[in-house]
N, C-alpha and C positions, 0 to 999 in steps of 0.2 A: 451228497453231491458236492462239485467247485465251490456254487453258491456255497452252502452252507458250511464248510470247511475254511473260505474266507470271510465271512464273517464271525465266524466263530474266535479265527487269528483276529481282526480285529476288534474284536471285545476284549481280547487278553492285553495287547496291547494298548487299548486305551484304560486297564481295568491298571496295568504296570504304572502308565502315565501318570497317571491319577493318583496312585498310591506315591511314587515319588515324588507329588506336589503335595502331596500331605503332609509326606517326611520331611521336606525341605521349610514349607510351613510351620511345621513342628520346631525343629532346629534355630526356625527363625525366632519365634517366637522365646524359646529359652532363651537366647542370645539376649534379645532385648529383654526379657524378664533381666537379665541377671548383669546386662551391662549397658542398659538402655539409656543412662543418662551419659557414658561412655561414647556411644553412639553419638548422640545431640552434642555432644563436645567436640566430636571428629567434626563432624555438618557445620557445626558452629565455625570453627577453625577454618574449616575452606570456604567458608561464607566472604570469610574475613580474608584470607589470603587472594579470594577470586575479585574483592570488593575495592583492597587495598594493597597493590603490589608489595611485597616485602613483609606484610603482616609475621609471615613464618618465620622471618628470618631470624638467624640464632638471638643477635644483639637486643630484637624485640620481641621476642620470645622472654631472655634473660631480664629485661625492663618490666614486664610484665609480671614475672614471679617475684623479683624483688619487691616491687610495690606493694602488691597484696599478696605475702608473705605473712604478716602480720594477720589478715582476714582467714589463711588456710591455718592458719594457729588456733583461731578460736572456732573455726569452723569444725576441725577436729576431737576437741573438747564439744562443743555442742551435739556432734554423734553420738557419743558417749549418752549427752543426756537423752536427745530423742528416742535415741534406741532403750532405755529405761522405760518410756514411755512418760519421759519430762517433761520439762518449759523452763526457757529461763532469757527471759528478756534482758537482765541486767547485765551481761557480756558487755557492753559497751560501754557501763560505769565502772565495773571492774576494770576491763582493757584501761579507760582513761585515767583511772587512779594510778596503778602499777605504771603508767605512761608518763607520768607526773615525779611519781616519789623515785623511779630508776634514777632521773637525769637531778632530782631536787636534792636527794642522798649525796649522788656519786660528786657533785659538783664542789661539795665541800669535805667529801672523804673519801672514800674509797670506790672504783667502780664495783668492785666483787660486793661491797655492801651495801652499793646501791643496787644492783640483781638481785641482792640477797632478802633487803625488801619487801623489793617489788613482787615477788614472788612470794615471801608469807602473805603479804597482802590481797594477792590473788586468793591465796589459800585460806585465808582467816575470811575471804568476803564468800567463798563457795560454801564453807562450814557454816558461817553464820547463815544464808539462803537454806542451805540441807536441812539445819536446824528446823526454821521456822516453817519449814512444807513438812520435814516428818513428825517431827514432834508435837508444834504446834498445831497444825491439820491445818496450814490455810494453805486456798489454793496457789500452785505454782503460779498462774500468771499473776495474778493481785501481787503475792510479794516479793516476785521478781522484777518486776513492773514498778513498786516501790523502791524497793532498794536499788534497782539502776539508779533512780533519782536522786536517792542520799549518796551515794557514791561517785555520780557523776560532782554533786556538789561538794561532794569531801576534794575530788582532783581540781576546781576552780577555786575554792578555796585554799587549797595548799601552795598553786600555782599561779596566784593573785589572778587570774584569767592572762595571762603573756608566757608569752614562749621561755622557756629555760634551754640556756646554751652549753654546754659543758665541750671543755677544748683538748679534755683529755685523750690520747692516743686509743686507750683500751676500751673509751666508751666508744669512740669512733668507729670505730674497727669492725665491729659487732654488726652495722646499721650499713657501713659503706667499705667494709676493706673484704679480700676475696682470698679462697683459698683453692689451690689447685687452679685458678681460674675461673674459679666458679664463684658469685657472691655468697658470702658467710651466711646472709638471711634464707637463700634459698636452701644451701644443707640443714639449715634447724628445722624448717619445714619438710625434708622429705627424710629426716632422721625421726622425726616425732611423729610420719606419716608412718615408715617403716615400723616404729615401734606398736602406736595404733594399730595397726594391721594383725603386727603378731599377737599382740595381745587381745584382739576380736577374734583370729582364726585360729588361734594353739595353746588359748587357755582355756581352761575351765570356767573363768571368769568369764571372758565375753562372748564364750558362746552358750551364755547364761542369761547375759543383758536381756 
């Protein structure tokens, strides 16, 4: 009959309906599975742009990344380790040391040797950590947790607790001078994001981690 010829259509149509809100659901849900803190970062950003006129704007945008520039440095490095399935508290005594001996080095020689460094320093305080969690079997947090401490005091010790000034062009540069327009701190962090990236998604290596 009519009846039952339109009801029939609408069962199909609500059976189509349905299944498109499934799919859509579906879709949504990978999205956020796979870029969901992506997401809270857009949300976040017009929070702030609806809250505080100009938030977006390039100049404070640019303000923004230069500052904590330094934070996506080590936040970077600490992917690495969580994705291992690590810990490593002492990022902060490291960062402070290597924060100390760059500008304490470069002030009375060279900047390239004071990077040069600050940077084994980095590297000789992550070996020694590596050391003592794989070798020695103690847990990551205890001796990352420790040694932030002996390192945080190795940089106030170095650096009597006062600021170190260096007036050199090449240390400056690095911290406040810009290239293409763009501050120099911001390209070390989306060059070292970039490299990050390729070597989680097209090595053997990090999609091993």
């Amino acid at each position: 009959s009519t009846n039952q010829i339109r009801q029939e259509e609408e069962r199909l149509q609500e059976a189509t309906v349905d299944r498109r809100q499934r799919k859509v659901l579906h879709v949504a849900g990978l999205i956020l599975e796979k870029f969901g803190i992506v997401v809270v970062l857009l949300i976040l950003m017009g929070v702030g742009e609806y809250l505080y006129s100009g938030f977006l704007s390039l100049q404070n945008v640019s303000n923004i990344m230069t500052q904590n520039a330094s934070v996506g440095l080590v936040a970077i490095g600490m992917t690495f380790v969580i994705l291992g399935q690590g810990f490593d508290l002492s990022v902060g005594g490291i960062y402070a040391l290597s924060a100390v001996l760059y500008p304490g080095i470069a002030l009375h020689h060279s900047v390239i040797l004071g990077a040069t460094a600050a940077i084994a320093a980095g590297l000789a305080a992550g070996l020694l950590n590596g050391a003592v969690v794989a070798r020695v079997k103690v847990n990551p947090f205890v001796a990352t947790l420790g040694s932030g401490f002996v390192f945080s005091g190795f940089a106030y010790i170095y650096s009597s607790s006062a600021p170190i000034t260096v007036a050199k062009t090449g240390f400056q540069w690095l911290g406040t001078g810009y290239l293409g327009g763009v501050p120099v701190s911001i390209w070390a962090f989306v060059a070292t994001a970039v490299v990050a990236t390729a070597i989680l998604a097209k090595t053997a290596y990090g999609r091993n981690v």
